[in-house]
C-alpha positions in Angstrom: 4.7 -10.7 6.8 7.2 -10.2 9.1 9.3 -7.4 9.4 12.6 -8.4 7.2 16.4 -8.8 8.5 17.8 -8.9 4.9 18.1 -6.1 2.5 16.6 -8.5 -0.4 13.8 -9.7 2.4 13.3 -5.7 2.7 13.0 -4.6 -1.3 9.9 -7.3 -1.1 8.4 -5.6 2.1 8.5 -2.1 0.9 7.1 -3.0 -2.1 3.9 -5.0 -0.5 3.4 -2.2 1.9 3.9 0.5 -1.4 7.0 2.1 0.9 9.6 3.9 -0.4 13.3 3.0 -0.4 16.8 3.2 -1.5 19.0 0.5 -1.9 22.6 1.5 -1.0 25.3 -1.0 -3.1 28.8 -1.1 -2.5 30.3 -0.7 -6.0 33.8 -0.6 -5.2 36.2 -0.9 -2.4 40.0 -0.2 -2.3 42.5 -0.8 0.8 41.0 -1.8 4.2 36.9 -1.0 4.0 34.5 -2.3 6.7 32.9 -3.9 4.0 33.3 -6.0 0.3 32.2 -4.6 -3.4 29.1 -5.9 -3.3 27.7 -5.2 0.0 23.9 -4.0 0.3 21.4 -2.0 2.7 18.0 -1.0 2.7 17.3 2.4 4.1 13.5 3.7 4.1 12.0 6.7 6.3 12.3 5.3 9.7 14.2 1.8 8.9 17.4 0.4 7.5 18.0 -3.1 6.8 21.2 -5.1 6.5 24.5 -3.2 7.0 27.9 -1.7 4.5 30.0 -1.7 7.4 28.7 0.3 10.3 30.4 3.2 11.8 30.4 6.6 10.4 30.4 5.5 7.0 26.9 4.1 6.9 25.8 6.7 9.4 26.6 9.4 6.7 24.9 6.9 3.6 21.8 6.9 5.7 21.5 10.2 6.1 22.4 10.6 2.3 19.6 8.5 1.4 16.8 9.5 3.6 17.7 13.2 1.7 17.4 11.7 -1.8 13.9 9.8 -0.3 12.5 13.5 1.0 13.3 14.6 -2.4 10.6 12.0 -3.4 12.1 11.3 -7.0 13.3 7.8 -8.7 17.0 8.1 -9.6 20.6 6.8 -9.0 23.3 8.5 -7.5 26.8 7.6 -6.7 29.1 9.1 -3.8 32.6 8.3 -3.2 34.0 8.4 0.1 37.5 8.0 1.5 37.5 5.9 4.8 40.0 9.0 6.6 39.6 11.2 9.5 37.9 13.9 7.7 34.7 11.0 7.5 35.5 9.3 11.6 37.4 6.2 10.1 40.9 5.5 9.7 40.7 2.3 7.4 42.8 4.0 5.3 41.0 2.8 2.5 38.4 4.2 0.0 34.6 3.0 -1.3 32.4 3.8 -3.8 28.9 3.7 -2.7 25.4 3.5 -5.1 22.2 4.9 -4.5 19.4 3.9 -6.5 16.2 5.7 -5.1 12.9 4.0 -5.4 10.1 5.9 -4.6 6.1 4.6 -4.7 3.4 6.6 -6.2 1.4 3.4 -6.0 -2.1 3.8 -3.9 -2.5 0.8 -1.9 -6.3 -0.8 -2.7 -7.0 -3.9 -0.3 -10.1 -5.5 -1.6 -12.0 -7.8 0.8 -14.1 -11.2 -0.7 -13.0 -13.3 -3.3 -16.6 -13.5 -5.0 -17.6 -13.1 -8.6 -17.7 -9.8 -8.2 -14.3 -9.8 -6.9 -13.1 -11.9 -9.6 -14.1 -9.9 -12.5 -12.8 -6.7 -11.0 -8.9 -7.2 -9.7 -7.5 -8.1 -13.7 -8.6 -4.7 -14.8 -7.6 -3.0 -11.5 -4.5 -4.8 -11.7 -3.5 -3.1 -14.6 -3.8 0.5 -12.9 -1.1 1.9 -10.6 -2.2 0.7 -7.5 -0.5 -2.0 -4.9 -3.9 -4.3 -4.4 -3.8 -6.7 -1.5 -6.7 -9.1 -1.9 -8.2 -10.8 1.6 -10.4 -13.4 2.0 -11.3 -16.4 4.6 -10.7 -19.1 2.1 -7.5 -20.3 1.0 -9.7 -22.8 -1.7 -10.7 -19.8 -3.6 -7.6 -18.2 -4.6 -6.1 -21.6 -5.0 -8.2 -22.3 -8.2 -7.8 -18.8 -9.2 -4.9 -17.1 -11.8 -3.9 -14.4 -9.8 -2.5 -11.2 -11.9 0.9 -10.4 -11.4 1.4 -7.9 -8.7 -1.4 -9.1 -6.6 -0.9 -10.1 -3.0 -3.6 -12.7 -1.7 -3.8 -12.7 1.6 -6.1 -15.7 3.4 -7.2 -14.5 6.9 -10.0 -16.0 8.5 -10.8 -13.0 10.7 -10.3 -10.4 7.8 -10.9 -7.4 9.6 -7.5 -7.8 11.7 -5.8 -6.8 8.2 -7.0 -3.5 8.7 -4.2 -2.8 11.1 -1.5 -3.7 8.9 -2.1 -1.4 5.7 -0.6 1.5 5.2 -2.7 5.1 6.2 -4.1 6.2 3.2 -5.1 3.3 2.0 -8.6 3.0 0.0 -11.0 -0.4 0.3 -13.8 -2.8 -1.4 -15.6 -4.6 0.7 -17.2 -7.4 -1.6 -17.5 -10.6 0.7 -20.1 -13.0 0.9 -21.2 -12.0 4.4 -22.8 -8.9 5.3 -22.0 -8.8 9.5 -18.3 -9.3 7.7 -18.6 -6.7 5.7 -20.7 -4.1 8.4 -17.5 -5.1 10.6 -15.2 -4.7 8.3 -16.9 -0.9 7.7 -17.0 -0.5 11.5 -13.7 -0.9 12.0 -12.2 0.8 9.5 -14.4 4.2 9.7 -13.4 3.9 13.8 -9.4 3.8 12.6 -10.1 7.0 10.6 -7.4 6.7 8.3 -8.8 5.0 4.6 -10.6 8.0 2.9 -12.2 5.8 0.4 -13.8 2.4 1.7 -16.2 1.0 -1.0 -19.1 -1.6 0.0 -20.9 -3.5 -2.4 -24.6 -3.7 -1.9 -28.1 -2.6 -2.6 -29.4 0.6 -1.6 -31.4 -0.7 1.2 -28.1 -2.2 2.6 -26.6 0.5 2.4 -29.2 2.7 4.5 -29.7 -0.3 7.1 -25.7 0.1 7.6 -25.8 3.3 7.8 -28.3 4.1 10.3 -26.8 0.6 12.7 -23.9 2.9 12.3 -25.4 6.4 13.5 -26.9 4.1 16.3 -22.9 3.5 17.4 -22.2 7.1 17.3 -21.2 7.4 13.7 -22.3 11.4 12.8 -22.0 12.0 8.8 -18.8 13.0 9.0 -17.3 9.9 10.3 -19.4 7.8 7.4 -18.4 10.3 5.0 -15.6 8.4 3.6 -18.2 5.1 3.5 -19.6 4.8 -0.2 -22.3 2.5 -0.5 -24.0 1.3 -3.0 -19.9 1.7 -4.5 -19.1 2.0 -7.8 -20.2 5.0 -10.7 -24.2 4.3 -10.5 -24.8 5.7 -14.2 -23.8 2.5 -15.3 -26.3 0.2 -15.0 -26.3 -3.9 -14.8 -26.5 -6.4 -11.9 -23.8 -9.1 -13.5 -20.3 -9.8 -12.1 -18.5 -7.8 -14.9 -21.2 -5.2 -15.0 -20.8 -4.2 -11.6 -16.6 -4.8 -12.0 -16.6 -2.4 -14.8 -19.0 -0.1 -12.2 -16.7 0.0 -9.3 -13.5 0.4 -11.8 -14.8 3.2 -13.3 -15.1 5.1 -10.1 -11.8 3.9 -8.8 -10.3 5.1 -12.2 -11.9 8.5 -11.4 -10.4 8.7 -8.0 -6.8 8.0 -9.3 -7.4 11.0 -11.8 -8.8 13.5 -8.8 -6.6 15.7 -7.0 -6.6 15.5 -3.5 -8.5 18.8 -2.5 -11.5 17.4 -4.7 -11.4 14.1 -3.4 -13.9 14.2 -1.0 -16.5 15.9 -3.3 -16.1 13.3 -5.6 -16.3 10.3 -3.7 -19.8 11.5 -2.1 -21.3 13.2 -5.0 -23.3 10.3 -5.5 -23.3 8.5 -2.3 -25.1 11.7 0.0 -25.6 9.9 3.4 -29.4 8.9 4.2 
């Protein structure tokens, strides 16, 4: 997606790419204002989008809301502000300006292949608090599919370029259909160092062919450790679509529930590298 021009264009962005935000409304305007009741902006950490006027009235409501944002809370706040010297502006007239905070708690999970697997798993992850974007090479797939609500599909016939475009932090399931896919798709997203949890579906031979092709390319455990392969909780058994779905949600269930100084320990306690 591209980046947005609109504030409306921008509320849709920030919530595929699980950024906060506050949308700034103007709620009321008296006299000469730079701008009409009505008026919108979207201000995020390092971005604003659409405008209330310009000058040092929206430099001032940017600077509001990137302090409400830092706070890191959900709320609403409003701020009136006469348009005199005391603010830079000599409209002579006055404004009343809304913030409504939004902040995202969401953990971004891109899952990559559409398979059976696939299928089975993403409606019962999509009911957890997680922003899932779902990739795969073939737009036929997820056109005969009913995809949950709050699911972005994504159709990409070199998958692994997506990598670039998710947010750090971000934790991954590689279930496709094709394992040099998926070994790239590992490759390239242990080399970005940035997803502590990247999830690939296999056997446990699989997994220790992968692993050793990547200690061959200079991969030392450290750099694998955030690799779990065979992925999913192992103590529950079962080689069927929803069996193995119900596997990999319970360990992605687990992760949501660990704090972040035991996450490592959990995600290799029973994936030790070979």
């Amino acid at each position: 997606m591209m980046r947005p021009r609109t504030w409306f264009d921008a509320i849709s962005y920030c919530h595929q790419h699980s950024e906060a935000y506050v949308l700034v409304t103007v709620l009321s305007a008296a006299g000469s204002v730079p701008r009409e009741q009505g008026a919108k902006m979207v201000i995020t950490g390092d971005s604003q989008y659409d405008t209330i006027g310009g000058g040092h009235l929206e430099f001032d409501v940017v600077n509001k809301a990137r302090a409400f944002l830092a706070e890191g809370n959900t709320s609403q706040h409003i701020e009136s502000y006469p348009l005199s010297s005391k603010l830079g502006q000599c409209c002579g007239g006055a404004v009343k300006v809304l913030f409504e905070i939004k902040t995202c708690h969401c953990q971004t999970l891109a899952i990559f292949g559409a398979g059976h697997v696939a299928q089975a798993l993403v409606p019962i992850l999509a009911q957890l608090p997680l922003s899932i974007r779902w990739v795969d090479s073939r737009d036929a797939v997820f056109s005969a599919m009913n995809i949950p609500q709050g699911v972005s599909t994504i159709v990409d016939e070199q998958p692994e370029g997506e990598l670039a475009l998710l947010p750090a932090n971000s934790w991954l399931l590689i279930l496709t259909h094709d394992h040099q896919l998926d070994f790239t798709l590992a490759e390239t997203a242990l080399k970005a160092g940035r997803f502590p949890y990247v999830g690939m579906i296999g056997s446990d031979t699989k997994a220790k062919r992968f692993r050793t092709r990547l200690a061959h390319r200079g991969f030392d455990d450290a750099a694998q450790q955030p690799l779990v392969t065979p992925v999913g909780n192992l103590s529950i058994p079962g080689k069927k679509p929803i069996e193995v779905a119900v596997s990999i949600s319970a360990q992605i269930i687990a992760l949501l529930n660990t704090p972040s100084e035991e996450f490592n320990r959990t995600i290799t306690k029973d994936t030790a590298i070979v």
